[in-house]
VOPAGU-2260 file (C-alpha; in pm, 1 decimal, decimal comma):
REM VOPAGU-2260
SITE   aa  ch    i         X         Y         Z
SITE  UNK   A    0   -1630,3   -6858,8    4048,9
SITE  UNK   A    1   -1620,5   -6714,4    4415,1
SITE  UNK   A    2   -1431,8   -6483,0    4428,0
SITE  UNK   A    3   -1079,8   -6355,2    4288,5
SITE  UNK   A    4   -1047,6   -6096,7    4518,4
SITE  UNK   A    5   -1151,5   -6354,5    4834,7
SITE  UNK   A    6    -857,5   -6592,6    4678,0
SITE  UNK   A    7    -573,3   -6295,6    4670,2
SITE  UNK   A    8    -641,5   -6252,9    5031,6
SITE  UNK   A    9    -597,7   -6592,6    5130,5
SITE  UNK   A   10    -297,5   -6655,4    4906,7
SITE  UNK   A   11    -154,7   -6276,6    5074,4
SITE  UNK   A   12    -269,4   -6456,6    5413,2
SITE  UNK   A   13      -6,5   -6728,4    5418,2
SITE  UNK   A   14     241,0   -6485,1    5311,8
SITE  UNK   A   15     472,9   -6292,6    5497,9
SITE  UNK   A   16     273,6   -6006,5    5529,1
SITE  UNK   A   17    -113,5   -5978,1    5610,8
SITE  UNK   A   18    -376,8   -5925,7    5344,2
SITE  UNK   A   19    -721,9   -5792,3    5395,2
SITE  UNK   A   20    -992,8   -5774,9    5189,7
SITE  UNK   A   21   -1330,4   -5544,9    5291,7
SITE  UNK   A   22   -1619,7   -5708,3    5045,1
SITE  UNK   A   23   -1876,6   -5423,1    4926,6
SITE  UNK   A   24   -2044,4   -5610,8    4773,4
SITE  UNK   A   25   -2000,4   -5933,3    4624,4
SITE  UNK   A   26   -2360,5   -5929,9    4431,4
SITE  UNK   A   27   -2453,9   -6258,2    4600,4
SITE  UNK   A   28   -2774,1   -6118,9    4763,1
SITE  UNK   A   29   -3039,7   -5850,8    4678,2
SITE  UNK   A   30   -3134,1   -5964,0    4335,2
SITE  UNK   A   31   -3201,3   -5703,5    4055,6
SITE  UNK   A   32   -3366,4   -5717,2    3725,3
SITE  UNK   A   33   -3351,6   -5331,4    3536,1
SITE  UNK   A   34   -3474,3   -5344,4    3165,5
SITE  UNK   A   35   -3497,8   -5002,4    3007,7
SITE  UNK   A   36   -3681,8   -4933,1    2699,6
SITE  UNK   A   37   -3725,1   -4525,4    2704,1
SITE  UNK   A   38   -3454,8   -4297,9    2533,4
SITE  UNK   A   39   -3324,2   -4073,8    2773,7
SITE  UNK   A   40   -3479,0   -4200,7    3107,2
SITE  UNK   A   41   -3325,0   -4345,2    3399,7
SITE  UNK   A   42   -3469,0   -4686,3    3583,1
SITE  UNK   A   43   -3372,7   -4703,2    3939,9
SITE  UNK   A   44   -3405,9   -4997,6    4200,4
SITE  UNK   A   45   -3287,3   -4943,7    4548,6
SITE  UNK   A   46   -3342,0   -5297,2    4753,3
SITE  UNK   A   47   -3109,1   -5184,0    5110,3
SITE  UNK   A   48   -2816,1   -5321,9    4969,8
SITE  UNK   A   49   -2731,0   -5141,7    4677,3
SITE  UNK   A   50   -2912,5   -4876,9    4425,9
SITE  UNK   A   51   -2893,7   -5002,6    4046,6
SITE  UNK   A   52   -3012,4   -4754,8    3768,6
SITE  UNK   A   53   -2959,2   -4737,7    3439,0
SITE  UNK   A   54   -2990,2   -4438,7    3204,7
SITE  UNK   A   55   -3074,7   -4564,0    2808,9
SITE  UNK   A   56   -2905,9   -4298,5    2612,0
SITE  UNK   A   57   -2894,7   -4407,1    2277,5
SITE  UNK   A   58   -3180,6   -4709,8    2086,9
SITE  UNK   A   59   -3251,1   -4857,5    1785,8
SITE  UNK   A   60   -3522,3   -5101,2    1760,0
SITE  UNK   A   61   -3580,4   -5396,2    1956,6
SITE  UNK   A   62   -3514,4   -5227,5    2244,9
SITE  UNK   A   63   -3366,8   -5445,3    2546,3
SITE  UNK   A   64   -3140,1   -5300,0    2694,0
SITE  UNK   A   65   -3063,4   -5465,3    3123,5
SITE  UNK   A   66   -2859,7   -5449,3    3403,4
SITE  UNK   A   67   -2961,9   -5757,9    3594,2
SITE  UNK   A   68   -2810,4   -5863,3    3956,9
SITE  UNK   A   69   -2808,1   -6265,4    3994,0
SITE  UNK   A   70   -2621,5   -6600,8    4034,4
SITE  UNK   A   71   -2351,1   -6393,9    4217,8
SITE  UNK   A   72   -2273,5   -6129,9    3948,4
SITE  UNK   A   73   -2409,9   -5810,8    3764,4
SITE  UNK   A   74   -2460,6   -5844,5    3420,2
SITE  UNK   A   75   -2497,4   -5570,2    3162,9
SITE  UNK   A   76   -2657,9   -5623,9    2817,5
SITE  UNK   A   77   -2663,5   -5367,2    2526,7
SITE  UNK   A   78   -2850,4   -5450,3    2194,6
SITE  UNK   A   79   -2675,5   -5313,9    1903,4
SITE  UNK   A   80   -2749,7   -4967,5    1835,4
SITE  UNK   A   81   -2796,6   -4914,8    2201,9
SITE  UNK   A   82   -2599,6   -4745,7    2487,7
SITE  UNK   A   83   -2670,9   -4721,1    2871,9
SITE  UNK   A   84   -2453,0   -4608,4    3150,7
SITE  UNK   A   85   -2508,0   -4814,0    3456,3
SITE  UNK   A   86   -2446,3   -4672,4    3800,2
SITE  UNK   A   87   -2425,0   -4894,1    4106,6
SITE  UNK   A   88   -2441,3   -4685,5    4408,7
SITE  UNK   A   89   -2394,0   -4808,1    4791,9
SITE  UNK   A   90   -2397,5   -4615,3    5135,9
SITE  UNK   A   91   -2126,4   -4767,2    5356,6
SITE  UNK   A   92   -2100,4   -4655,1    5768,6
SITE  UNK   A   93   -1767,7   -4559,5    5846,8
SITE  UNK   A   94   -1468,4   -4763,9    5793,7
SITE  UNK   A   95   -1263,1   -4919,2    6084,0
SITE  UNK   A   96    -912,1   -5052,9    5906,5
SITE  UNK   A   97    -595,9   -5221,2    6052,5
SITE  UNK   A   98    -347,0   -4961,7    6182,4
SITE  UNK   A   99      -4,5   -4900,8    5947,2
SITE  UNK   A  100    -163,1   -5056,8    5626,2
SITE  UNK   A  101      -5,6   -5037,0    5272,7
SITE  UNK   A  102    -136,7   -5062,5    4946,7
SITE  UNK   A  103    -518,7   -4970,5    5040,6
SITE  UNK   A  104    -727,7   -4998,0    4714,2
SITE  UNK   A  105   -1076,4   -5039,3    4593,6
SITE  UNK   A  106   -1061,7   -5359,7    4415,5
SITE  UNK   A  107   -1338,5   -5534,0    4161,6
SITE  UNK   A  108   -1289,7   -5806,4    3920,4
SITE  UNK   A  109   -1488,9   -5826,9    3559,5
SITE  UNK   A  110   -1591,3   -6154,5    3433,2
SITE  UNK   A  111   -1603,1   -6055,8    3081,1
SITE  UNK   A  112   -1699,7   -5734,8    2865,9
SITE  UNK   A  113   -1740,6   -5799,3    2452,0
SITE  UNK   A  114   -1526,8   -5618,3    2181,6
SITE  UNK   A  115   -1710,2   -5265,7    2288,5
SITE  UNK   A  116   -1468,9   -4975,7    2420,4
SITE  UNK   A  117   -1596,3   -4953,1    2843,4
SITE  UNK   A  118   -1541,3   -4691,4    3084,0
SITE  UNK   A  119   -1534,1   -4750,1    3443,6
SITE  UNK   A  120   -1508,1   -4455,5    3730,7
SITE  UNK   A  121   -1554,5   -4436,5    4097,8
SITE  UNK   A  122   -1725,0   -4196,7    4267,0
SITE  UNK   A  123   -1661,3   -4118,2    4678,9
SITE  UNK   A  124   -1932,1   -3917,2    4762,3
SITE  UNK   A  125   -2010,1   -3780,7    4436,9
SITE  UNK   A  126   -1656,1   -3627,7    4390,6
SITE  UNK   A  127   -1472,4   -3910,0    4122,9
SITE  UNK   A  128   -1182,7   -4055,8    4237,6
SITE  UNK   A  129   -1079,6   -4287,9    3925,4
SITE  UNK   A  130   -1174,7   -4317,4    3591,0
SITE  UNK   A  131   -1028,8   -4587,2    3348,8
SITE  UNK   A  132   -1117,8   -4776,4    3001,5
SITE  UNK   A  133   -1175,2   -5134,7    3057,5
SITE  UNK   A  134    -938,9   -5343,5    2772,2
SITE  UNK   A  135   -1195,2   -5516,4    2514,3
SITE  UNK   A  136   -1292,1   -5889,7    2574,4
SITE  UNK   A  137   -1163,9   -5883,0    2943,1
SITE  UNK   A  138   -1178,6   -6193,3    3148,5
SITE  UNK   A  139   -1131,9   -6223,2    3505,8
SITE  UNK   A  140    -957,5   -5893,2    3489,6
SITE  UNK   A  141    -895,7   -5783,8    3901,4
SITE  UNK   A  142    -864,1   -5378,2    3869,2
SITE  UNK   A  143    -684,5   -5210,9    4162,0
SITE  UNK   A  144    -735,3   -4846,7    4265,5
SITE  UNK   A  145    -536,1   -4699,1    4537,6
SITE  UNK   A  146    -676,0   -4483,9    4780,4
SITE  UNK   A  147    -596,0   -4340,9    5139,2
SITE  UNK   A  148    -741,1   -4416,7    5474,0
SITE  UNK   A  149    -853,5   -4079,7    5538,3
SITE  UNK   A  150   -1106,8   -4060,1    5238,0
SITE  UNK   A  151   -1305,9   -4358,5    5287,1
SITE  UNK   A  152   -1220,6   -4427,5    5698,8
SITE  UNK   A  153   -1571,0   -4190,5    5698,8
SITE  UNK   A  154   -1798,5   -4441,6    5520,3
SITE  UNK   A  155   -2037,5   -4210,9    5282,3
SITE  UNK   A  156   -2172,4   -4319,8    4908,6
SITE  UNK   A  157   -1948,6   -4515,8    4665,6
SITE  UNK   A  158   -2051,3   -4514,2    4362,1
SITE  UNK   A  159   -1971,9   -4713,3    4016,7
SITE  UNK   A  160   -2010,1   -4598,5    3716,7
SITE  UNK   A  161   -1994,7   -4784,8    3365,0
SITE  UNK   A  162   -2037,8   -4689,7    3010,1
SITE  UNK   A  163   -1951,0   -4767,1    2698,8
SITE  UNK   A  164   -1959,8   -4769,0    2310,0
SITE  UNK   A  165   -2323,0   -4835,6    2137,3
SITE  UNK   A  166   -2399,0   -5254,7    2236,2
SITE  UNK   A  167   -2172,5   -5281,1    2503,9
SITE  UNK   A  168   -2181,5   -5563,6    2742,1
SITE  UNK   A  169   -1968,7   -5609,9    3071,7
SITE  UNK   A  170   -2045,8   -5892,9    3334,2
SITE  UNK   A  171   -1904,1   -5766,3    3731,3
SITE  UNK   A  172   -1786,3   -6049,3    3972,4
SITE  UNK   A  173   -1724,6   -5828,0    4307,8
SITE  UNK   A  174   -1629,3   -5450,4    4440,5
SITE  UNK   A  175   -1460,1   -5441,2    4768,4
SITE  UNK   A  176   -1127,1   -5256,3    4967,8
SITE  UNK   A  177    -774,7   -5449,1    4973,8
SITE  UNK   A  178    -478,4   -5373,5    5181,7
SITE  UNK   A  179    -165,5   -5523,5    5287,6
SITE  UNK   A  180     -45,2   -5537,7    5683,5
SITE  UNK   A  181     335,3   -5500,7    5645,2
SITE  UNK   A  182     397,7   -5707,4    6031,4
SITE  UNK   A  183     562,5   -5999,1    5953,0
SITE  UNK   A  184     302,9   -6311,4    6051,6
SITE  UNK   A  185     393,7   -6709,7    6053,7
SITE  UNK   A  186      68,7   -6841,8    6078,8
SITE  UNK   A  187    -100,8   -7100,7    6335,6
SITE  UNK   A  188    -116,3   -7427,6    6194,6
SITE  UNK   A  189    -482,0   -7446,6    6244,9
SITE  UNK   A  190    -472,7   -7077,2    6035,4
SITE  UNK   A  191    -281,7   -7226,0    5786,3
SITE  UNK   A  192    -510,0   -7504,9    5724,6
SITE  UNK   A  193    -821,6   -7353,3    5670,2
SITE  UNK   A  194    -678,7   -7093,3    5437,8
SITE  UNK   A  195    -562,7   -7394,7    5246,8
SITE  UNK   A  196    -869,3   -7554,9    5295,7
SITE  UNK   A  197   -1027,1   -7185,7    5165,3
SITE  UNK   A  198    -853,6   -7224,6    4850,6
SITE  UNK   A  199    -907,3   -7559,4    4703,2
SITE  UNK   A  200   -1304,5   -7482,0    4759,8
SITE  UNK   A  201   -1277,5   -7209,2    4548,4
SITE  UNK   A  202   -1081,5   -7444,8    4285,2
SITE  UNK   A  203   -1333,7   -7673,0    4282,6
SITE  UNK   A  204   -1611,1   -7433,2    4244,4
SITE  UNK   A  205   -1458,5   -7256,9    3960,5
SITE  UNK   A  206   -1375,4   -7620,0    3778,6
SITE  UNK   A  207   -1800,2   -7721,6    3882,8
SITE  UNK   A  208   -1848,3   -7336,1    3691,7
SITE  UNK   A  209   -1629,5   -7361,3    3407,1
């Protein structure tokens, strides 16, 4: 699957009005592998692209308890009896965005979280900005939070946040910035085309992944 939020700005593309999409990060480079096994401590990898920790609050035994970064996703795995909260933290220059934008929002999509109640907040340099629970067995669930051009046109740390009820599990597809340009745009053909062209790739790749 690659990516929902890459397909709604195509499809917004060859609308009447211009959609933009900002990828943070889409997980498809920098791979992680976290696996904490001490109650109470926090184990941190930063690799230049993003900082992963997780913090093991709560363990029965077997302990294996992960956040793991790989084939274009972040997965997080809870044993039962065991809790974590996960925090994925990146440090973004400023922000240059289209002038007289609507409907600016930090945008991710889960692939799938198990039965387990989830909590998901944003942080913009350490002051949150969103919290929400996550619906149980989500798939392909696109979450949009609006925001305002002022508070992230600065760049600074965004951070995200998960946690959840003892044995949780949550897989994360992408975390980016939409907007919509409100000019009225007919595309070029040759525009047109390729976003067309965009589209069925990502069709095929989710039928090869499905």
């Amino acid at each position: 699957m690659k990516k929902a939020l890459i397909c709604c700005a195509l499809a917004g593309a060859m609308s009447t009005a211009q959609a933009g999409v900002f990828i943070i990060d889409d997980f498809n480079t920098g791979d992680q592998n976290l696996s904490n096994s001490i109650l109470g401590s926090t184990v941190s990898d930063n690799n230049g692209i993003r900082t992963l920790s997780t913090t093991l609050t709560a363990a029965t035994q077997p302990i294996r308890s992960e956040a793991i970064v790989s084939n274009d996703h972040l997965d997080i795995m809870n044993g039962v009896g065991e809790n974590s909260v996960v925090s994925v933290l990146w440090n973004l220059p400023p922000i240059t965005l289209p002038a007289n934008i609507t409907n600016l929002s930090f945008i991710f999509e889960i692939l799938d979280s198990d039965g387990n109640p989830t909590n998901v907040s944003i942080k913009l340099n350490s002051s949150t900005i969103f919290t929400s629970a996550i619906p149980a067995n989500a798939q392909g669930l696109v979450s949009s939070v609006p925001i305002s051009a002022a508070l992230i046109s600065g760049g600074g740390t965004f951070e995200l946040l998960i946690s959840g009820a003892a044995g949780w599990d949550m897989s994360i597809d992408a975390f980016g910035i939409s907007w919509t340009d409100p000019t009225p745009s007919v595309p070029e053909p040759a525009s047109a085309t390729l976003a067309a062209l965009g589209l069925a790739t990502l069709a095929a790749l989710r039928k090869r992944k499905s």
